[in-house]
C-alpha positions in Angstrom: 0.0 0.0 0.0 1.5 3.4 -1.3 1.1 6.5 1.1 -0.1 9.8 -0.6 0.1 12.6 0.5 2.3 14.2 3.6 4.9 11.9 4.6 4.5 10.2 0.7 8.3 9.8 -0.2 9.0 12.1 -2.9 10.6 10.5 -5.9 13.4 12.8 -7.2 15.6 12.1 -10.4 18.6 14.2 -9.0 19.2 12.7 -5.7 21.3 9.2 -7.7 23.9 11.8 -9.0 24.6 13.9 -6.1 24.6 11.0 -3.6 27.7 9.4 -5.8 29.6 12.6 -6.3 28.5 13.2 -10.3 26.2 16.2 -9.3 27.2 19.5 -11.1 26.9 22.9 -9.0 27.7 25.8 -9.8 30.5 26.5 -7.7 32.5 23.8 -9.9 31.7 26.3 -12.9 34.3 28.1 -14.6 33.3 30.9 -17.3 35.5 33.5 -19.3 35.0 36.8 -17.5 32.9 35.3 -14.3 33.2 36.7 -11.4 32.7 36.4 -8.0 30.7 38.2 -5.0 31.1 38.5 -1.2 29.0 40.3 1.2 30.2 41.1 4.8 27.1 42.2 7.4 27.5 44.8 10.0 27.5 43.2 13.4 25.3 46.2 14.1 21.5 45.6 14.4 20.3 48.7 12.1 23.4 50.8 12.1 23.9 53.6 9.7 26.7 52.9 7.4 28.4 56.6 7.1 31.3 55.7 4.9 33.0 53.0 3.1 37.1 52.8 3.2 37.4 50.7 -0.2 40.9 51.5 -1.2 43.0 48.8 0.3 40.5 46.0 -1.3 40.5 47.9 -4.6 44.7 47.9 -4.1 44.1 44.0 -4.4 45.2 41.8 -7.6 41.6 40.2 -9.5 39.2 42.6 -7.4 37.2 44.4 -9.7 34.3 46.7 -7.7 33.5 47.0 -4.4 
């Protein structure tokens, strides 16, 4: 006897591949002229950001925008 419904085991064609390591993510992903993006939070709950010191990151090799 099959169970429908909630708690029915969901039948997904992905899961075989990235259970045995063949899965494809997008981190694994390399493209001419791709970049990448990183976000840092304030450790302030609703703090006014007044100013933004981006020189030194800008200084470093393969950063291109802050």
């Amino acid at each position: 006897m099959a169970i429908e419904g909630i708690g029915a085991r969901a039948l997904r064609k992905e899961d075989k591949r990235f259970i045995t390591g063949k899965g494809r993510y997008t981190d694994d992903m390399v493209l001419p002229g791709m970049g990448h993006a990183a976000f840092v939070r304030s450790p302030h709950a609703h703090a006014k950001v007044t100013g933004i010191d981006a020189s030194a990151a800008l200084a470093m090799p393969g950063v291109d925008a802050v």
